[in-house]
C-alpha positions in Angstrom: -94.7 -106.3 -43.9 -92.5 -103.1 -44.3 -95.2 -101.3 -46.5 -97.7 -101.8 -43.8 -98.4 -99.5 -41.7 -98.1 -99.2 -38.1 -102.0 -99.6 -37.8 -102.0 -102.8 -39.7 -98.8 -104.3 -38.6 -101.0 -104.1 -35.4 -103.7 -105.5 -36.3 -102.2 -108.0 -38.1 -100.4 -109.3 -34.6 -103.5 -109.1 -32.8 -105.6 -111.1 -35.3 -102.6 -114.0 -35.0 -102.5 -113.8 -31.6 -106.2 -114.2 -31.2 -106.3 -116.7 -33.9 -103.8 -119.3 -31.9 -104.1 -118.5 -28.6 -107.7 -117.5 -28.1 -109.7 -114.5 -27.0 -107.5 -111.5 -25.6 -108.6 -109.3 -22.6 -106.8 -107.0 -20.1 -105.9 -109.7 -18.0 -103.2 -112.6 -18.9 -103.3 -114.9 -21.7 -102.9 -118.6 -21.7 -100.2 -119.0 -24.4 -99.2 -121.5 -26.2 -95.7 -121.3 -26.4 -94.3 -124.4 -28.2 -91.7 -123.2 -30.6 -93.0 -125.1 -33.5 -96.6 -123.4 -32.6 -97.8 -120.4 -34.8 -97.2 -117.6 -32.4 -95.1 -120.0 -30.4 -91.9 -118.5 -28.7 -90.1 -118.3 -32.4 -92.7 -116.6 -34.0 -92.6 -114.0 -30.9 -89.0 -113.9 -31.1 -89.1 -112.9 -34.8 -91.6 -110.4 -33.7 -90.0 -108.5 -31.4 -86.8 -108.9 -33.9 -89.2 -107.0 -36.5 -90.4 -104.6 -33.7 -87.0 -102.8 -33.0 -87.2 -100.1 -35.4 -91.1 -99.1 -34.2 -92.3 -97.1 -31.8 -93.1 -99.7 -29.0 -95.9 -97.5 -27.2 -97.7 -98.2 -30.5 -98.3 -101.8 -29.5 -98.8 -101.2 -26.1 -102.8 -103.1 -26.3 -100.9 -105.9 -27.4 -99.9 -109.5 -25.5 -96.1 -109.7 -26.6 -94.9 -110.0 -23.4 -94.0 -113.9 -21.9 -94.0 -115.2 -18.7 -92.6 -118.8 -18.6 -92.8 -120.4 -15.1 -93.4 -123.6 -13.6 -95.2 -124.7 -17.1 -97.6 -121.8 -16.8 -97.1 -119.4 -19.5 -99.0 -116.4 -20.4 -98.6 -113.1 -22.6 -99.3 -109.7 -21.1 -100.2 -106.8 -22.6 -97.1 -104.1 -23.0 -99.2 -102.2 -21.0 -99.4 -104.3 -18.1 -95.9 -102.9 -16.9 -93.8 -106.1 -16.0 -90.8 -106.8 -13.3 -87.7 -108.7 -14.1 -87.0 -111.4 -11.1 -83.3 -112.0 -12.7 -80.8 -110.0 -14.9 -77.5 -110.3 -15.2 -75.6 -107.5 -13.2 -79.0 -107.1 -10.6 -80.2 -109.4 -7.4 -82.4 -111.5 -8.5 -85.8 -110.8 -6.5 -86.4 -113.2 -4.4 -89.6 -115.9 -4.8 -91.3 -114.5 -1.9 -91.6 -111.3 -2.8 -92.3 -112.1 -6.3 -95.3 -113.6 -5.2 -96.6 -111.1 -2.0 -96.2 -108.8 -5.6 -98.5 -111.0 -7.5 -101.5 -110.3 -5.0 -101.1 -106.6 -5.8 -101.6 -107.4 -9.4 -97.8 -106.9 -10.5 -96.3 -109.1 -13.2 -92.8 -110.7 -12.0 -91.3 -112.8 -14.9 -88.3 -114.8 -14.7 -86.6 -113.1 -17.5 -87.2 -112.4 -21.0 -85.6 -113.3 -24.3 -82.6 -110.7 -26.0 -84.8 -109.6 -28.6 -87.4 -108.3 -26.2 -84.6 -106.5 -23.7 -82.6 -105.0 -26.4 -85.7 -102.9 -27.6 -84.7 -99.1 -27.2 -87.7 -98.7 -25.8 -88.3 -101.9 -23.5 -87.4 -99.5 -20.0 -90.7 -97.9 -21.0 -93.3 -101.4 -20.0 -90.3 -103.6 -18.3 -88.4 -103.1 -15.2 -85.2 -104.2 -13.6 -84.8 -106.0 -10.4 -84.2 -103.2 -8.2 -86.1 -102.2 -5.2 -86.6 -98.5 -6.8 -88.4 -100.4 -9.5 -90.4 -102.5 -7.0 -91.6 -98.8 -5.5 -92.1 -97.1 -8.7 -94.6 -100.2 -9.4 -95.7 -99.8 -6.3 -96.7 -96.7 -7.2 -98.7 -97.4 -9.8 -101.0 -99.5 -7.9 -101.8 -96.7 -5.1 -103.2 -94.9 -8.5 -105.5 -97.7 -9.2 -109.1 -97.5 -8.3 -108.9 -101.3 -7.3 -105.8 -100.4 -4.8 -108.0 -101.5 -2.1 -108.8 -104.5 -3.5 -105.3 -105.4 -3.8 -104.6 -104.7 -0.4 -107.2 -106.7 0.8 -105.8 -109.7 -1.3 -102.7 -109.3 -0.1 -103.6 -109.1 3.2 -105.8 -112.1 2.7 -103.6 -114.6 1.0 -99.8 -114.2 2.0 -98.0 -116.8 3.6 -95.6 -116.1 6.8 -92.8 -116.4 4.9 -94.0 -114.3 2.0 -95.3 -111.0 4.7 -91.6 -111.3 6.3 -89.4 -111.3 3.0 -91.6 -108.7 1.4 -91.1 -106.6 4.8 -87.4 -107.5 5.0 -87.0 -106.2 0.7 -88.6 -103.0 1.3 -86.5 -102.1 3.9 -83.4 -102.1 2.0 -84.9 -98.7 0.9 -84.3 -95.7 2.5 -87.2 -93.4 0.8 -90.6 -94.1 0.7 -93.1 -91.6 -1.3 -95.8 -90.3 0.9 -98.3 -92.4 -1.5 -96.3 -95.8 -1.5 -95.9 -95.2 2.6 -99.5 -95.0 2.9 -99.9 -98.1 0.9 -97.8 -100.3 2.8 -98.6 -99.1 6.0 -101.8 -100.9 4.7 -100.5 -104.2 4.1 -100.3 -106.7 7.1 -96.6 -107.6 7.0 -96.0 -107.5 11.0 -96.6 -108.8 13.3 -98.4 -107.0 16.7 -95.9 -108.4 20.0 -98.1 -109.8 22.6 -100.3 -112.0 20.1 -98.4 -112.7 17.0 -100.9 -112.1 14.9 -100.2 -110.5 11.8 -101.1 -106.4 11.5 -100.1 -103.5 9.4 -98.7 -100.5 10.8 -101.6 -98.5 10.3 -103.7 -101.2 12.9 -100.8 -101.3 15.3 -99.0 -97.6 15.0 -96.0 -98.0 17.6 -92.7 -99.8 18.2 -92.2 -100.6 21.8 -88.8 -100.9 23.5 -89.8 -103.8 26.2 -86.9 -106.3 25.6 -85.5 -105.7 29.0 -89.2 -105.9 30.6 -90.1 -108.8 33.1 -93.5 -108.7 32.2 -95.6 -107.9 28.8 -96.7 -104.6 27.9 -100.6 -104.0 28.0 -100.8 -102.3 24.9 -100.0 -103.1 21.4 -96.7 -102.7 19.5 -95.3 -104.3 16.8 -92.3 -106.8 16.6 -89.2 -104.5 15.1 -86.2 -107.2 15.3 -84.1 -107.2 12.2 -85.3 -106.1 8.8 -88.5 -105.3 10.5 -86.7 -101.8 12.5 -85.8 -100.2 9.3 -89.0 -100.9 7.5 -91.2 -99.3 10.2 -89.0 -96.4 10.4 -89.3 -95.8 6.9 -93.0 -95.9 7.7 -92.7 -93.4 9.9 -94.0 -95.7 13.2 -93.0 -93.9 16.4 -91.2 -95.7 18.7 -92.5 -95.7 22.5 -88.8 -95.5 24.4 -88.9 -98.4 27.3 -88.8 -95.2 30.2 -92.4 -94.4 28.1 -93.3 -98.0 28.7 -92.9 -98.5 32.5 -94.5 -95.2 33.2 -97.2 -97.1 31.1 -97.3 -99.9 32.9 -96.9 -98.0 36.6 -100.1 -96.3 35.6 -102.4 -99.6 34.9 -100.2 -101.1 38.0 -101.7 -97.9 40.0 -105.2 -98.5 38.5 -105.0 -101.9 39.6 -105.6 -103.3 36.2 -104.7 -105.9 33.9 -101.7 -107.5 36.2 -101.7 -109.9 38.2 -100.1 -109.9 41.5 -96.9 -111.8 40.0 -97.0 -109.5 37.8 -96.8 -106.4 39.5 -94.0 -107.4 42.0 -91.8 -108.7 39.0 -92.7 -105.1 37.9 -92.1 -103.4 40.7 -88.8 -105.1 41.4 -87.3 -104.4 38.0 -88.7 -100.8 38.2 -86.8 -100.0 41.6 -83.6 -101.7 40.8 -83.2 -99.6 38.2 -84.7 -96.7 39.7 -81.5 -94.7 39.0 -81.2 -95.6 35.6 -84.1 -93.7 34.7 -84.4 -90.3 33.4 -87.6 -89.1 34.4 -87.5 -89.8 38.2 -89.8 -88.2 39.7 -92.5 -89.0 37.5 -91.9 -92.4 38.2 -91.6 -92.2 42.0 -94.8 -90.9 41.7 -96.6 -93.0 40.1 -94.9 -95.6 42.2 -96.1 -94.3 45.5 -99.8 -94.6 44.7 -99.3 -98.5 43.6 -100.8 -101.2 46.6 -97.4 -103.0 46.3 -96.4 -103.5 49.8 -97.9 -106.5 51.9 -98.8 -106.1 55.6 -99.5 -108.0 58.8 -102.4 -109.4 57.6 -101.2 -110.1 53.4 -103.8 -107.3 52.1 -101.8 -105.4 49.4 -101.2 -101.8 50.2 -99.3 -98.6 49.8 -95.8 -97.8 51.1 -97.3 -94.4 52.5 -99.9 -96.1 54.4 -97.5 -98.5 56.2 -94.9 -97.9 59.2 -91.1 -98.7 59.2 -91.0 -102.1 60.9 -87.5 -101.2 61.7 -88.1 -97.7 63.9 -87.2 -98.1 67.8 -90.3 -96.1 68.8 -93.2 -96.9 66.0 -92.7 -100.7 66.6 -93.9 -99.8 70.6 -96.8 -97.3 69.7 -98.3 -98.7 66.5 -100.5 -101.3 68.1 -102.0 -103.0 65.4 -99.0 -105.1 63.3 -101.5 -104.6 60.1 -99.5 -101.2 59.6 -96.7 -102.8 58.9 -95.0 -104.1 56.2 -94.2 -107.9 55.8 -91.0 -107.7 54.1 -90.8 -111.8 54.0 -93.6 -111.3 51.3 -92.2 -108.2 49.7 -90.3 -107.9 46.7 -88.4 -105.3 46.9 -86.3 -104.3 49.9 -86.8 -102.3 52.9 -85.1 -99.5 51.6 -86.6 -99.6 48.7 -90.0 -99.3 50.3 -88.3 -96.6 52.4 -88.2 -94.7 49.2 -91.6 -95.0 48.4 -92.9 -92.9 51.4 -92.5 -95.6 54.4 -94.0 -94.1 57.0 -91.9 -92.5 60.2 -92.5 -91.4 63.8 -93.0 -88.0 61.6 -96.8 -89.3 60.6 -97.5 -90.9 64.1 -100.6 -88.6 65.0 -102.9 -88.1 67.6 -105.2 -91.2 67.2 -102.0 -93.6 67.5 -100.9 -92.2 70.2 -104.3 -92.6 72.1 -105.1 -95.9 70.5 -101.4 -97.2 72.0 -102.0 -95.2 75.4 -105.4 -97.4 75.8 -104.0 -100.5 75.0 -101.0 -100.2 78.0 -104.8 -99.2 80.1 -106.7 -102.5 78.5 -104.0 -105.0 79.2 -101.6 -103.8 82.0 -100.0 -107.2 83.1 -98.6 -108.1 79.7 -94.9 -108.6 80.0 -94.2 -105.8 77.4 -96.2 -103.1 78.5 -93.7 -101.5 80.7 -91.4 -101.2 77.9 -94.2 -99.7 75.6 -95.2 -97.4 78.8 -91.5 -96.1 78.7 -91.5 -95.6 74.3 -94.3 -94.1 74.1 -93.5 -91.8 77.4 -90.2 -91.0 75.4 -91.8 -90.4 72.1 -93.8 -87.6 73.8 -91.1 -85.9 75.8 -89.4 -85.9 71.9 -92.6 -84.6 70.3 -94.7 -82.7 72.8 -96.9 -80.8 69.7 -98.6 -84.0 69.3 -100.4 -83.4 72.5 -102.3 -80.2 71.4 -103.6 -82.4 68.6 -106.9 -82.8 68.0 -108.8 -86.1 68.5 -112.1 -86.5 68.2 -113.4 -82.8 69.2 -111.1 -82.8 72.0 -106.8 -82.1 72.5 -105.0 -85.1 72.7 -103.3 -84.4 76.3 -107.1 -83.8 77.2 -108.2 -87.4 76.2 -104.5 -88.4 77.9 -105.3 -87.2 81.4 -107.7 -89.7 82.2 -105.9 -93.0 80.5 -103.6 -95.2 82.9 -100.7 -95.1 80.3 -97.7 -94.4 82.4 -95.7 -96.3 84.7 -94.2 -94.4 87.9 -91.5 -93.5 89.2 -89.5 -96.8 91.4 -88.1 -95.6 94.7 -86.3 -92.6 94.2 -82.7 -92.7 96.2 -83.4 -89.7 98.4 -86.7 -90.9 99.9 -86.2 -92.3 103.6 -85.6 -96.5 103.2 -88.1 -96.3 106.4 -91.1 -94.8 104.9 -93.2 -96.8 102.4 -93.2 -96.2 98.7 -96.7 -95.6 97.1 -98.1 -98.8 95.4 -101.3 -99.1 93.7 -103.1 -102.0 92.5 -102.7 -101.2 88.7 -99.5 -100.9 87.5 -99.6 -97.8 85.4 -101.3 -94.1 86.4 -103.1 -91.3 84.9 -101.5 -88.6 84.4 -103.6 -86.5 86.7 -102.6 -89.1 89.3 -99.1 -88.5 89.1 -96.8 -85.6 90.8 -93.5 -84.2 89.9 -90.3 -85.7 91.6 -89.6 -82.7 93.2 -92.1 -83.1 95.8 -91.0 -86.8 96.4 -90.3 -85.8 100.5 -93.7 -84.3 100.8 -95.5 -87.1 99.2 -94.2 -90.3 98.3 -95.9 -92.7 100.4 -99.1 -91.3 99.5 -99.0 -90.6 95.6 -97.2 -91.7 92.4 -94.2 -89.4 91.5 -93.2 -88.9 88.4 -89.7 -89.8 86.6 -87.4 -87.3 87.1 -86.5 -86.8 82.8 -89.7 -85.2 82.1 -89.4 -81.7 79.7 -91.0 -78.5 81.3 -93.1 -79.0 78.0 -95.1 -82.1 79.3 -94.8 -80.6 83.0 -97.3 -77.6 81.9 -99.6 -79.7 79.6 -100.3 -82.4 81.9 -100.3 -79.8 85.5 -97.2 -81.9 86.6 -95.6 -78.5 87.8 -98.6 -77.7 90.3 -98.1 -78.5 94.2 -99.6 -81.7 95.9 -102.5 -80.7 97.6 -102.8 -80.3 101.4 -104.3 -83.5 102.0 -101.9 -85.8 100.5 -99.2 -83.5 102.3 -100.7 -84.3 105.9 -101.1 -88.1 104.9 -97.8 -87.9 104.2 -96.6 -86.4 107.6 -99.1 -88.9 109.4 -97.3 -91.9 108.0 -93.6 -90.1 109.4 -95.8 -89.8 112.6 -96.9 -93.5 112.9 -93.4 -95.0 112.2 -91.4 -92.3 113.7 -88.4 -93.8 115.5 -85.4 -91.8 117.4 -83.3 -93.8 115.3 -84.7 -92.5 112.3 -84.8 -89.0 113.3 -82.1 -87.5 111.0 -83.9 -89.1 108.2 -86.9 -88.0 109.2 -86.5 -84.4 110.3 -85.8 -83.0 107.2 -89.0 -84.2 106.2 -91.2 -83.1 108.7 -89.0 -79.5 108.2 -90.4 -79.4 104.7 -93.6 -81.0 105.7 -94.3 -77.4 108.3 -92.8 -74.8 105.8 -95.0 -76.5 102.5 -98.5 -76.3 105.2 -97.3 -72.7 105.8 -97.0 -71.5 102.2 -99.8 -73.3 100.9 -102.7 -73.8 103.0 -105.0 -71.4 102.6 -108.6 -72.2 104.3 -108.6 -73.6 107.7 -110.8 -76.6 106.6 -108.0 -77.6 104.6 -105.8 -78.5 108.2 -108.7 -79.7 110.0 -107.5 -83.3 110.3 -104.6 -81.8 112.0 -106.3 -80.1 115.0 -107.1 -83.4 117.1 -103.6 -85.1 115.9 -100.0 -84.9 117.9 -98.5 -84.2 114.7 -95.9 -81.2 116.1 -93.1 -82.5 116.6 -91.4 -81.3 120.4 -87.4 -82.6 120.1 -89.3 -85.9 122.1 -92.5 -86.7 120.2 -95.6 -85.5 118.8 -98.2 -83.2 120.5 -101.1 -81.3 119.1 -100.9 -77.6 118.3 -102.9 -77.0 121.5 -99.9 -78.1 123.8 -97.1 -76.3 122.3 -95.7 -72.9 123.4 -93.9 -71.2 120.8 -92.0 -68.2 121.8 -89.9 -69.0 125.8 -87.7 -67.5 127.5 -85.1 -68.4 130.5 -88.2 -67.5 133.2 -90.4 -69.9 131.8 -91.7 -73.0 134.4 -91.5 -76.3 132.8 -95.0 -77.6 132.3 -94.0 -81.0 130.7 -95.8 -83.0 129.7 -98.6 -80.4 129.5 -96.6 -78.0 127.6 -93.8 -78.1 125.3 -91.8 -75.4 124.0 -91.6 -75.1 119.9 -88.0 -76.9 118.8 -85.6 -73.8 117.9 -85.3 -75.6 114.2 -88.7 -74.5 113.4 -89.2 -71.0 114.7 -88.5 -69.4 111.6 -90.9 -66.3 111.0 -93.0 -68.3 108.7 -93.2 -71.1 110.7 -93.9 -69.2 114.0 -96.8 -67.4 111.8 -97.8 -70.5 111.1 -98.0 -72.4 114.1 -99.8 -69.4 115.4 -102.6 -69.6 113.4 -102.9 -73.7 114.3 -103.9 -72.4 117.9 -100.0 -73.1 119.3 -99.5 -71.2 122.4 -97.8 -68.1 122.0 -95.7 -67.8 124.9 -96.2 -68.5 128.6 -98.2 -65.4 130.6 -101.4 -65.6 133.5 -103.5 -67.2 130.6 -102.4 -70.5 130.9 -103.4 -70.8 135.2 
């Protein structure tokens, strides 16, 4: 044999090999391995003995390497390139991943005799069990046309168990080449979160942080527990942080997609108890305020924006319909919570409430409650007066106002005589155009609503409440003092009639507006009542008594003004020839 050459030394092996163990191709040969067998494990041992002083890459074509397992054996081709599973002073590779390797067309065996390993050149077609070895192989099989194949083999065939070990081996590496990264992030070895099914990080590209979630993220990610982590980071796989997620799931939440309505208020709870927790805030808030989250009156799902605070003194009197309110019993998060997500205030009460609530008080004016309402929403005005110039419909709020019975008069004011009726209509609450500021109680108060003494010089202009009563409710007013007139009640009453005659002689301006008063005895004489016609107004020490025809003007009322006045009522001026 040592005068061959290298050629037929060779040859020689291939024709033996052939000769006992049938037909060689690329692939792995059935081998019969007996050791009394011609090219048996002896004769191969002898080989390999005889081999050490050649140059091993000239026998490369040749099947001298075993694999002994499970009573399959088989002889590769040098060429083939095999991986050690055990050596002494390595980890032995573990089954698993000796097989997930086999579907990618690399040879494992379970060790090889001395005389094989002791070759000088053996590191050249055999590798140790070491994970830069399994990636060097690895390697290799991204430069193979049939990569593809492999991969889809692989993907095809592996058990659970197999796609979990292989994942949890290559993670133990730190370094992936760019080529061996894009080859696993081919393979299927995880597993996508929300179905289990297994993916490779190339169908399913993101790690999602959503341990601490109450409900399952909408989108895909991929399981990253354990060995899994460091594998996909190797890879490269982004990882979605869980503040990235629950502005996510806020936005399908806001869309009104893909959750139920468990869902969303296990969402929403988590999201708000944490609220401060969160980095990006605002964002959040944001996103959170456009999200029909908040139950009202009536169970229909809407935002906190478009609701009232059920817990506002004044919005729970003027917001009419309950609808606009949140049910907190159904809610699930708290008030102030909901506060937070734009609840409205007495700040967004606009014109239409106001009118809506106004005309309610006018539709059902006996209800027990409606005083009360009557005095919040009287209160909620006086406090914000610019809602009047509002517009509604095409017209200013306080327009629309004037003509709505929303507001409950004034009771008996303390200065008005105890004698002399109060006004009392039918219907329990006025028009503001009906009404007349408390400063002219003594001139009118039998005859016409008064107004409540707090009312702003504000509401006073845009409702008219600072104009004078008119003439005619004026001289009702003094004919009621007239009818019930007593001497007992005169220093009650002469105050009154006092302003009564001085208000007739500021105001009055046409004589038709005092016509009632030229058939009446409505000047009073210090003894009664007598029409203008029968009172003399200037006298002096000369002067006849003509009483009961005649009566002198009272000295309390012959002021300038008055005396003008009275003059121009057709009083007598003073006692000459005229009169006989």
């Amino acid at each position: 044999m040592q005068d061959l050459s290298t050629d037929d030394i060779a040859t020689l092996l291939l024709g033996t090999i052939r000769k006992y163990n049938g037909k060689t191709t690329d692939h792995a040969l059935p081998w019969k391995s007996s050791t009394s067998t011609v090219a048996g494990k002896k004769w191969l041992t002898n080989v390999w003995k005889f081999l050490q002083s050649y140059d091993i890459d000239d026998f490369c074509n040749l099947h001298l390497l075993p694999s002994c397992s499970q009573g399959k054996d088989f002889l590769y081709k040098l060429s083939t390139k095999v991986l050690l599973k055990t050596y002494h002073g390595y980890t032995d590779l573990p089954d698993a991943v000796c097989k997930a390797l086999s579907y990618l067309s690399i040879v494992t065996v379970d060790t090889l005799p001395k005389a094989i390993i002791n070759h000088d050149d053996i590191n050249k077609f055999v590798y140790f069990p070491t994970v830069e070895n399994v990636f060097n192989m690895l390697e290799d099989v991204t430069l193979q046309r049939n990569s593809g194949q492999a991969i889809q083999k692989f993907n095809k065939t592996c058990t659970e168990k197999e796609r979990s070990e292989f994942a949890k081996y290559i993670a133990t590496s730190s370094y992936f080449s760019s080529n061996v990264t894009k080859f696993i992030s081919k393979l299927q070895i995880f597993k996508e979160k929300n179905s289990g099914r297994n993916v490779s990080s190339n169908e399913v590209n993101v790690m999602a942080e959503t341990e601490e979630l109450p409900i399952k993220y909408q989108k895909e990610s991929l399981v990253y527990s354990g060995h899994f982590h460091k594998a996909l980071v190797n890879l490269q796989v982004p990882t979605r942080g869980m503040e990235e997620v629950v502005i996510d799931i806020m936005d399908c939440l806001q869309r009104g997609s893909q959750y139920s309505h468990n869902e969303m208020n296990m969402m929403m709870k988590f999201v708000m108890n944490k609220f401060k927790t969160f980095e990006n805030k605002q964002q959040i808030l944001d996103i959170a305020r456009n999200i029909k989250c908040v139950p009202n009156g009536r169970e229909e799902m809407k935002k906190a924006k478009e609701l009232f605070d059920p817990e506002d003194a004044d919005l729970k009197w003027i917001i009419i319909d309950q609808a606009r309110f949140p049910n907190m019993t159904k809610c699930p998060i708290t008030l102030k919570q909901v506060r937070k997500l734009g609840l409205k205030t007495g700040c967004e009460v606009n014109a239409n409430d106001i009118l809506e609530c106004a005309k309610y008080i006018e539709s059902k004016p006996h209800e027990d409650t409606q005083g009360r309402r009557s005095s919040q929403l009287f209160d909620f005005l006086r406090k914000n007066p610019q809602l009047l110039r509002s517009i509604t419909g095409q017209t200013n709020l306080s327009e629309k106002l004037m003509n709505v019975h929303f507001i409950k008069p004034s009771c008996r004011m303390e200065n008005f005589p105890e004698m002399l009726p109060w006004f009392k209509s039918s219907f329990p609450f006025c028009k503001p155009s009906e009404l007349i500021d408390h400063q002219f109680v003594l001139l009118t108060g039998s005859v016409q609503p008064v107004l409540q003494k707090d009312v702003t010089p504000e509401l006073c202009r845009v409702f008219s409440w600072n104009k004078t009563p008119t003439i005619k409710s004026v001289i009702e007013q003094l004919f009621i003092i007239i009818r019930l007139y007593e001497d007992k009640y005169k220093p009650h009453l002469l105050p009154l009639i006092n302003q009564i005659y001085n208000f007739l002689s500021v105001n009055y301006s046409r004589a038709s507006e005092v016509t009632p008063l030229k058939s009446e005895k409505w000047i009073w004489t210090g003894f009664g009542f007598e029409p203008s016609c029968n009172i003399v107004i200037e006298t002096k020490d000369s002067d006849i008594s003509l009483q009961p025809y005649l009566y002198s003007l009272p000295p309390e009322f012959r002021t300038p003004k008055l005396i003008q006045f009275f003059s121009r009522m057709n009083c007598v001026n003073c006692q000459d020839t005229d009169l006989f």
